[in-house]
C-alpha positions as CSV (number, residue, x, y, z in Angstrom):
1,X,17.4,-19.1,52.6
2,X,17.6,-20.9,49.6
3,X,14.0,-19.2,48.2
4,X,15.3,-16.0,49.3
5,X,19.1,-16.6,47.2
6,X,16.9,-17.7,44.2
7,X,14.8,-14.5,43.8
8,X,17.1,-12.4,44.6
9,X,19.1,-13.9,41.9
10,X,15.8,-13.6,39.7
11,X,15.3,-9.9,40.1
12,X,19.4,-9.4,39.8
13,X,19.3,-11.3,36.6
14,X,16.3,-9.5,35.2
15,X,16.8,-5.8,36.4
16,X,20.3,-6.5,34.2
17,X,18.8,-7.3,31.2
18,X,16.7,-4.2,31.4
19,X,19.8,-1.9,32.3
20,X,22.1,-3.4,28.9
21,X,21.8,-1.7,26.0
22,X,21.1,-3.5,23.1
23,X,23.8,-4.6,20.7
24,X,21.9,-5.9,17.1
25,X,23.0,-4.1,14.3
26,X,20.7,-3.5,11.1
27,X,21.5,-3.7,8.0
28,X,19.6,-1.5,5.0
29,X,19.5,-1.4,1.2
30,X,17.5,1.4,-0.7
31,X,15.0,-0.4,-2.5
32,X,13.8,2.4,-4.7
33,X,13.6,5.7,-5.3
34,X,11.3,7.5,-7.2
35,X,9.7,11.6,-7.4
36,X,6.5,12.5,-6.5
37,X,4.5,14.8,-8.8
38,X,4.6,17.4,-5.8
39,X,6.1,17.6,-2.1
40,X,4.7,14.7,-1.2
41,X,2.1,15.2,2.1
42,X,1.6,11.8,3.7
43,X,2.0,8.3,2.0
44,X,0.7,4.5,2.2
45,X,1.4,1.5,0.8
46,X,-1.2,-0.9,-0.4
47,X,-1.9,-4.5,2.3
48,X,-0.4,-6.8,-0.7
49,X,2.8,-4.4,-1.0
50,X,2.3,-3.8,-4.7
51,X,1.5,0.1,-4.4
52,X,2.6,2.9,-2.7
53,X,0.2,6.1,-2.9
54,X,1.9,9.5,-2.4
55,X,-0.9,12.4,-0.9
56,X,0.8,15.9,-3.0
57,X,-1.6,19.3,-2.3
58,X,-4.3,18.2,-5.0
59,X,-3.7,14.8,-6.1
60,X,-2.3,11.3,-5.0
61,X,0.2,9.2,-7.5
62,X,-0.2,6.2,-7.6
63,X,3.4,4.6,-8.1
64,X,4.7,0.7,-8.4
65,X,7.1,-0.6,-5.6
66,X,10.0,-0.2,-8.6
67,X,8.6,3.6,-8.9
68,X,6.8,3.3,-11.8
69,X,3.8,5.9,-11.7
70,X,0.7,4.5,-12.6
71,X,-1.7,7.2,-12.3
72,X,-2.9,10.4,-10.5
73,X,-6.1,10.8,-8.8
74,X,-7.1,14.6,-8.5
75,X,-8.5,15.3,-4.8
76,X,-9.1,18.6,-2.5
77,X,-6.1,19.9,-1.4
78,X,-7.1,20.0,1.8
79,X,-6.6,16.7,2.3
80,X,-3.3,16.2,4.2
81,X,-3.7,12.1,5.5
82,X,-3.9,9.5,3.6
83,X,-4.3,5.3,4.4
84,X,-5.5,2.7,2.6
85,X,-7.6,-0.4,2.9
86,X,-8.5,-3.2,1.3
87,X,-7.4,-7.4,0.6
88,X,-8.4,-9.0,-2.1
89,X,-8.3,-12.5,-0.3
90,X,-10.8,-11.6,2.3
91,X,-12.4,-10.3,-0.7
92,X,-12.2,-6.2,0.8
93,X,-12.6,-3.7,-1.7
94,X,-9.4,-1.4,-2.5
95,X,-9.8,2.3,-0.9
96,X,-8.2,5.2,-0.4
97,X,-9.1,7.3,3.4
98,X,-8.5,11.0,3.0
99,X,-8.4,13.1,6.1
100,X,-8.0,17.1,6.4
101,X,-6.5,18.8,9.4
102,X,-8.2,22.2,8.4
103,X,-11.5,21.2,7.5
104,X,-11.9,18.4,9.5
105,X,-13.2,16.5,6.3
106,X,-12.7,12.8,5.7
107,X,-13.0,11.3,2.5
108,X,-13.2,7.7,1.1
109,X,-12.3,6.9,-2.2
110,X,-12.6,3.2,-4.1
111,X,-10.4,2.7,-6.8
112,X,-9.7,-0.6,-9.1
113,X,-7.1,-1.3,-12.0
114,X,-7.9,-1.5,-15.7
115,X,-6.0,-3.8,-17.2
116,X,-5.9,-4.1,-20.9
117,X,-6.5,-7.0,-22.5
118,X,-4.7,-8.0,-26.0
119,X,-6.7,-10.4,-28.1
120,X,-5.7,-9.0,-31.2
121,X,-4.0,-13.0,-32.0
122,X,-7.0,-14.5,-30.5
123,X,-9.7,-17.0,-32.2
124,X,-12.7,-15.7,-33.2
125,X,-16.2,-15.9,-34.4
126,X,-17.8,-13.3,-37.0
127,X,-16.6,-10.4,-38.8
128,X,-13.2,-9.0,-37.6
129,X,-14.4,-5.1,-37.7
130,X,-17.8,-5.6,-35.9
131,X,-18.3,-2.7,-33.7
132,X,-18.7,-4.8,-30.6
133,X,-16.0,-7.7,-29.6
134,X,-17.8,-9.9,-26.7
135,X,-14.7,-11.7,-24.5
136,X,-16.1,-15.0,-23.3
137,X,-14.1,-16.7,-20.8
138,X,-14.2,-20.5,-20.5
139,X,-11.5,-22.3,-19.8
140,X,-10.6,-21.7,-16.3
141,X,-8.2,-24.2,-15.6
């Protein structure tokens, strides 16, 4: 009898926490807003969170978290998907996957950064209007 009391309890208990609704509440803040160069299509952020890439008919922006836009990568404007791939700990290469509804067409594209460097205040050897500057990198500590 007891057994019998104890799973009917069980299945009481657990067919009631199925029937509740839930009660959490969420909280949201706009983090940023920012305009895509034309209706924007599909979008994707980047795996470490610092991009977010916005598919328009013809190109994708390439825009900071804070909205900033870096740069615009012409494409076919076809191309109505977008997602992205890449982690630079495992040591993936950065892409961009392009997919077309209408064409069926999928496209991968790599893409990396170029990040000036300034070394207009730093030391040198030989003359300072040479036409080639050679960077060597030693200290790595």
């Amino acid at each position: 009898m007891r057994l019998q009391t104890f799973f009917l309890a069980t299945l009481i208990g657990c067919s009631l926490s199925v029937a509740l609704p839930a009660q959490a509440k969420v909280e949201s803040q706009v983090s940023s807003t920012f305009q895509a160069a034309g209706t924007a299509l599909d979008l994707a952020s980047s795996l470490n969170g610092k991009h977010v890439f916005v598919l328009s008919k013809g190109s994708v922006s390439i825009f900071t978290r804070d909205g900033k836009l870096e740069d615009t990568i012409s494409v076919d404007p076809t191309f109505n998907r977008i997602s992205v791939s890449g982690l630079d700990l495992a040591n993936l290469e950065d892409k961009i996957f392009l997919s077309s509804e209408a064409t069926g067409l999928v496209q991968e594209i790599s893409y990396s950064f170029i990040v000036d460097i300034d070394v207009s205040d730093a030391p040198f050897l030989g003359m300072p209007d040479a036409p080639v500057t050679i960077a060597v990198f030693s200290d790595f500590q």
